[in-house]
N, C-alpha and C positions, 0 to 999 in steps of 0.2 A: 504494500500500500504506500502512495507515494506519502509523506507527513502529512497528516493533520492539521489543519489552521487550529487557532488557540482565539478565547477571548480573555481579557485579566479582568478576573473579579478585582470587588475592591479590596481583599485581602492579599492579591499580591498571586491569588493560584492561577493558574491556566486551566480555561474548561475546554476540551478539547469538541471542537464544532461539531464534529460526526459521532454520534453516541450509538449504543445500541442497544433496542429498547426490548423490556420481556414481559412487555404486557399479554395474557392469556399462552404463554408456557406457563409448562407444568412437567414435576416430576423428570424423569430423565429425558424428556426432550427439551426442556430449560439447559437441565446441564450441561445438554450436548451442543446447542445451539451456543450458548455462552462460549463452550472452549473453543468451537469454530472460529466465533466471530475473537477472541484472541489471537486465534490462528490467522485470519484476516488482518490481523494489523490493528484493529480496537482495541482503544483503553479505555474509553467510556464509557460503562453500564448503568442503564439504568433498569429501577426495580420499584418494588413499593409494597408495604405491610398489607395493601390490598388486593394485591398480585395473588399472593397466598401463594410465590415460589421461592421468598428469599435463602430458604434452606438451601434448595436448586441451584440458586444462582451462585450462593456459596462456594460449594461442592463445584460449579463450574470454575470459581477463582479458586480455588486452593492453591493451584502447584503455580498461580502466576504472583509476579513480583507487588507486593501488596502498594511500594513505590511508583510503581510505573501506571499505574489505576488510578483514576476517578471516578468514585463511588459514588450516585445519589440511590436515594431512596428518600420515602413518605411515610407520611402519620396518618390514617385514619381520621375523615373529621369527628368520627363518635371519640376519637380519643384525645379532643385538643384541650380538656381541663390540663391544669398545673403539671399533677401528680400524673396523671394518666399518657401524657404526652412524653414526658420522660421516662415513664416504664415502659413506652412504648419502643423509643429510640434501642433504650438497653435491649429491648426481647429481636428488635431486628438485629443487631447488631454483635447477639449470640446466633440467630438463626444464620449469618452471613457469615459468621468467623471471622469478624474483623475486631477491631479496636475502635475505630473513627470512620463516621459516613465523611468524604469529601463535601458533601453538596446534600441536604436534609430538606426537604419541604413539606408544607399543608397541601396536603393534597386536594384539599376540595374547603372553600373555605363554609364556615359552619354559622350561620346567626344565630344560634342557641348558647353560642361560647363567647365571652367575652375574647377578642383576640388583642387585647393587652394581654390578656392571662398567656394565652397562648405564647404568645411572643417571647413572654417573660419567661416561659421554658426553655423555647427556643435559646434564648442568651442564658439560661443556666447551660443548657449542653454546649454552646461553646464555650465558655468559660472554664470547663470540665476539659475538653480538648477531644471530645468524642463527636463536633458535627465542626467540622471548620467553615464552613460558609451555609447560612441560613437563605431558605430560597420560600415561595409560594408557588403554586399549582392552580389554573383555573381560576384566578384571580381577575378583577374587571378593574380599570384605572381607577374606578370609584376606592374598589377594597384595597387596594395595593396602596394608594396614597393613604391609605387610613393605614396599614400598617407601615409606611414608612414612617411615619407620625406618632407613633407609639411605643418604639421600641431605637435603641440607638445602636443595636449590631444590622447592619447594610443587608437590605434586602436585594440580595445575589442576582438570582431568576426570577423569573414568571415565566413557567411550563403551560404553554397554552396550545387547545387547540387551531391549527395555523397550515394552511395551503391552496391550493392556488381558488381554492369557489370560497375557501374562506378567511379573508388576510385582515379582517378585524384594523384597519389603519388609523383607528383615531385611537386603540389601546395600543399597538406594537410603539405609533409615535410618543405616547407616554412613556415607555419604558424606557424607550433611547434618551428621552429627555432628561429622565433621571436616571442614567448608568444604570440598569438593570438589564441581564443579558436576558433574551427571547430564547425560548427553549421551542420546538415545535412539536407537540403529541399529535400522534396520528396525522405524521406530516404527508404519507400519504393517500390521507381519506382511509384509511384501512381499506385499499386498494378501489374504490370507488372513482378514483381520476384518473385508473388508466384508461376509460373508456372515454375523456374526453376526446371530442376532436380534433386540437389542437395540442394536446399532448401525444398526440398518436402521429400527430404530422411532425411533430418536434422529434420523435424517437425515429422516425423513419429517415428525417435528413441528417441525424447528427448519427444515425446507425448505433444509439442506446437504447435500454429498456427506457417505457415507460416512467417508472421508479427512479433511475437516475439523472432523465430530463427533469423532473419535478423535485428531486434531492438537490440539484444543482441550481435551481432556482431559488430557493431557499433560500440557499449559502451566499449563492450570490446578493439576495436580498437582506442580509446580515444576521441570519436565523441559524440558532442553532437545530438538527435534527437528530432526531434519535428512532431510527427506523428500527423495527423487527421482522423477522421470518425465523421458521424453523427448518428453513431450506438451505441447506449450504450454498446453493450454486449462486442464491438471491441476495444471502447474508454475504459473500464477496462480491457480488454484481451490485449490490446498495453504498460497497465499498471506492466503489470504480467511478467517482466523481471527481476525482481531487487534481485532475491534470487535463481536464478541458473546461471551457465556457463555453455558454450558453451565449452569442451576440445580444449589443442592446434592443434591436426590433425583437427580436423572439423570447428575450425576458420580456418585453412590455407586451406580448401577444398573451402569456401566461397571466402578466397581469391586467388585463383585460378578462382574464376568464371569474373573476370575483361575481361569486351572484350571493352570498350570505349565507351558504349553507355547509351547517353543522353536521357531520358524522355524527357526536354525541355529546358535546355543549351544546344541548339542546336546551330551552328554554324551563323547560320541568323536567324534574326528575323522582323517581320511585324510590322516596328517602325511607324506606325500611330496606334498599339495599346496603350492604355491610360498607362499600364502598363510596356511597353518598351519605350515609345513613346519618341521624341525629336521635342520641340517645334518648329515648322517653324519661 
């Protein structure tokens, strides 16, 4: 893989742009996909307490160099009290075999939680040395500036859903405004834009997958991505971005293809799932 681009949080780390994401693995195809995409050249993983694979994803890091990784993972919005957020970080961070997440976020933010409280943990587990940079997930400009506001450890990322039918431009412009690096979940559509037609005429002329016209878009639009598969041939071919571009007419074709629509920020959501859920 050729290098990686980086972005510097504000504590000084490098988030390495191209991540690789393990939303719905499980069990030993987690695993396997993990040491793949190490095999591929990734040192970014990401994961999350709602994943329900961090054990998996462990087991996939083990034999690699715990230095050369950046870790994120998530909290549960059912778990963003005080106490509960911090016993959460610790149980991921037994399930993953690590010491320290790199990169630690709310994954889904909660109106039933004070997110001072929240926050407030957050800055206890860095302070601890177990979450080195504090981030958010699915946060809107409204909640992100409330928590920049309330808590005085730098809020890193905002992990949002982000590609090309949904580029969200008056929140990505907030984040750039205030240093907070863009993450991209389901950057792409969980495959729902390769059947665009002009991702399809983009793949055709520059003779890439679908996935790596629309990963390169991105990166070039200064997004970090964090794609998945449990495909090897797909987890090195999502890899295969990092030494061509996309010209500016055919980025602005892509972005032209923005119509507002969410794979799964969707507007409501089934809050007795575990993973949106808000404790009664």
């Amino acid at each position: 893989m050729t290098s990686v681009p980086t972005r510097t949080l504000p504590s000084g780390d490098e988030l390495p742009r191209l991540g690789f994401g393990t939303w719905d693995l499980h069990g030993e195809t987690a695993e396997e996909a993990v040491r793949t995409a190490l095999d591929a050249g990734y040192t970014h993983v990401d994961t999350a307490e709602g994943y329900g694979n961090e054990a998996a994803v462990g087991a996939g890091l083990a034999d690699a160099d715990r230095d050369d990784l950046f870790l994120t993972s998530k909290v549960l919005p059912s778990n963003l009290g005080y106490e509960s957020l911090i016993e959460a970080c610790e149980a991921s961070l037994d399930r993953l075999g690590v010491e320290y997440l790199d990169l630690y976020l709310i994954h889904w933010p909660n109106p039933a939680v004070s997110l001072r409280e929240s926050l407030d943990a957050m800055a206890t587990l860095h302070d601890r040395g177990l979450v080195r940079n504090v981030g958010v997930s699915n946060f809107s400009a409204y909640q992100l500036g409330c928590a920049q506001r309330v808590t005085d450890v730098p809020i890193a990322v905002n992990q949002i859903e982000f590609h090309p039918w949904f580029q969200r431009p008056a929140l990505v412009d907030y984040c750039r405004e205030t240093d907070v690096a863009v993450e991209a979940a389901a950057p792409l559509a969980r495959t729902e834009i390769f059947d665009d037609e002009v991702v399809q005429d983009l793949a055709a002329t520059y003779d890439r997958s679908p996935a790596a016209v629309v990963l390169r878009w991105a990166l070039q639009r200064g997004v970090t991505v964090v794609p998945k598969s449990s495909t090897p041939a797909h987890i090195r071919a999502n890899a295969d971005v990092l030494d061509w571009e996309l010209d500016e007419d055919d980025l602005a074709r892509l972005d032209d293809r923005d119509r507002n629509h969410p794979v799964y920020d969707t507007p409501t959501r089934d809050w007795t799932d575990d993973v949106y859920g808000i404790a009664e």
